[in-house]
C-alpha positions as CSV (number, residue, x, y, z in Angstrom):
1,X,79.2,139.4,119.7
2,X,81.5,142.2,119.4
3,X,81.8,140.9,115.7
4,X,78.3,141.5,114.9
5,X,78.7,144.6,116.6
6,X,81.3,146.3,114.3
7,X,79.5,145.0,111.0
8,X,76.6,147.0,112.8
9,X,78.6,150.2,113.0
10,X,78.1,153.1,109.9
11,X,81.2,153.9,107.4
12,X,84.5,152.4,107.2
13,X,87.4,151.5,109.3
14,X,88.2,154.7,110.6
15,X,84.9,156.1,111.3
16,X,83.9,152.7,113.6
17,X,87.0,153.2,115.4
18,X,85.9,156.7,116.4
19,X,82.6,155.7,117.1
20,X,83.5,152.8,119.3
21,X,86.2,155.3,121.4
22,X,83.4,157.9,121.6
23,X,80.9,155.5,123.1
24,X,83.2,154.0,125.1
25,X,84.4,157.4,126.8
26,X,80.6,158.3,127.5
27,X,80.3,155.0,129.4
28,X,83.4,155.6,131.4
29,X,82.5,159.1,132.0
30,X,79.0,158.1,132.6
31,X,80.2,155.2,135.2
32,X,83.0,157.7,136.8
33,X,80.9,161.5,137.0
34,X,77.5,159.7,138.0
35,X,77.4,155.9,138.9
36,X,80.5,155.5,141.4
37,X,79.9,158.6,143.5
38,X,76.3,157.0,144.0
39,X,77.7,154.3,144.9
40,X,80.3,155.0,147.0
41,X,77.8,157.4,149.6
42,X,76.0,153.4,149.5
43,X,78.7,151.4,150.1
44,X,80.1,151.4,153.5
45,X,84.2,150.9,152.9
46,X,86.6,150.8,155.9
């Protein structure tokens, strides 16, 4: 999968490997700023 992935990416070496660490920091900032402070005002802890 993650195979077919890269071959899908634009440009060369360089360029996937800043596009892959771009979209992965907007999912991490995406899961950190929005999805766990929903969920944590759901989930009842201690």
């Amino acid at each position: 999968m993650y195979r077919f992935l890269w071959r899908k990416l634009p440009g060369g070496t360089a360029l996937r490997l800043a596009v892959v660490l771009l979209l992965t920091g907007a999912a991490v900032a995406g899961l950190w700023y929005a999805v766990f402070p929903w969920l944590a005002s759901r989930v009842p802890l201690g």
